[in-house]
C-alpha positions, 0 to 999 in steps of 0.5 A: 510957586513953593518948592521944597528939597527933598532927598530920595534914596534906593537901596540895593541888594543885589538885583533887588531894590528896597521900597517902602509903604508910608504909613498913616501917621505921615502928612503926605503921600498915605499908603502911597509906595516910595524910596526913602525920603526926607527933606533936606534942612536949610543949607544942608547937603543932600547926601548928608540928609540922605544918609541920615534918613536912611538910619532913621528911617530903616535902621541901616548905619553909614557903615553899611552902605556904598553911594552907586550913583546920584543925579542931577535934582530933579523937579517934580509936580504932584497932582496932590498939591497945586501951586507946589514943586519938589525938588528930588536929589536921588541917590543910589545905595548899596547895602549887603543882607541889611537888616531892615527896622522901619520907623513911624513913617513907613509900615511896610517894606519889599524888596522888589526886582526894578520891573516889578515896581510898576505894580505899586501905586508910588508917590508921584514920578517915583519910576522917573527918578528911578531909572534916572539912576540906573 
């Protein structure tokens, strides 16, 4: 079975969580809602590649944001690709009234109360990983 690292990352703003909506030109999980997200190069660490996605992804600088939390890896099958594992290293950042200025990979975002998550279609187990982090 393949497997590939991938690091996804929340932030949040008070008592609301960022999630973003991963546009057409992305390879996988379309339309689908998600965290922010990447994969980890070779022997990187992940809260490196975390960091880096969120500045590439949202615009949001190192400066202004605090890690909260992070867990152990997390394995994860999604019905999209058989034979095919992820390996999710999920953190938990906190940033104050960021500015939010999306790439390419994603053409939409929301804040949203963690309750409310359930009313998106998410790429796969995303809940799972949260909670694991609250």
């Amino acid at each position: 079975m393949r497997s590939t690292k991938i690091v996804t990352s929340f932030i949040k703003d008070n008592d609301k969580l960022l999630i973003l909506k991963r546009s057409d030109k992305v390879k996988t999980m379309k339309g689908l809602w998600a965290g922010i997200s990447g994969i980890i190069e070779k022997n990187e660490e992940p809260l490196k590649r975390a960091k880096i996605e969120i500045f590439e992804e949202v615009g949001i600088t190192e400066d202004k944001i605090t890690l909260v939390k992070s867990v152990e890896e997390m394995r994860v099958n999604s019905p999209q690709y058989q034979n095919h594992e992820w390996k999710i290293f999920p953190f938990l950042f906190e940033a104050k009234n960021p500015t939010i200025k999306l790439n390419w990979e994603n053409s939409d975002f929301k804040w949203i109360k963690v309750d409310e998550l359930k009313d998106y279609e998410t790429v796969p187990s995303l809940e799972k990983v949260l909670f694991n982090l609250l």
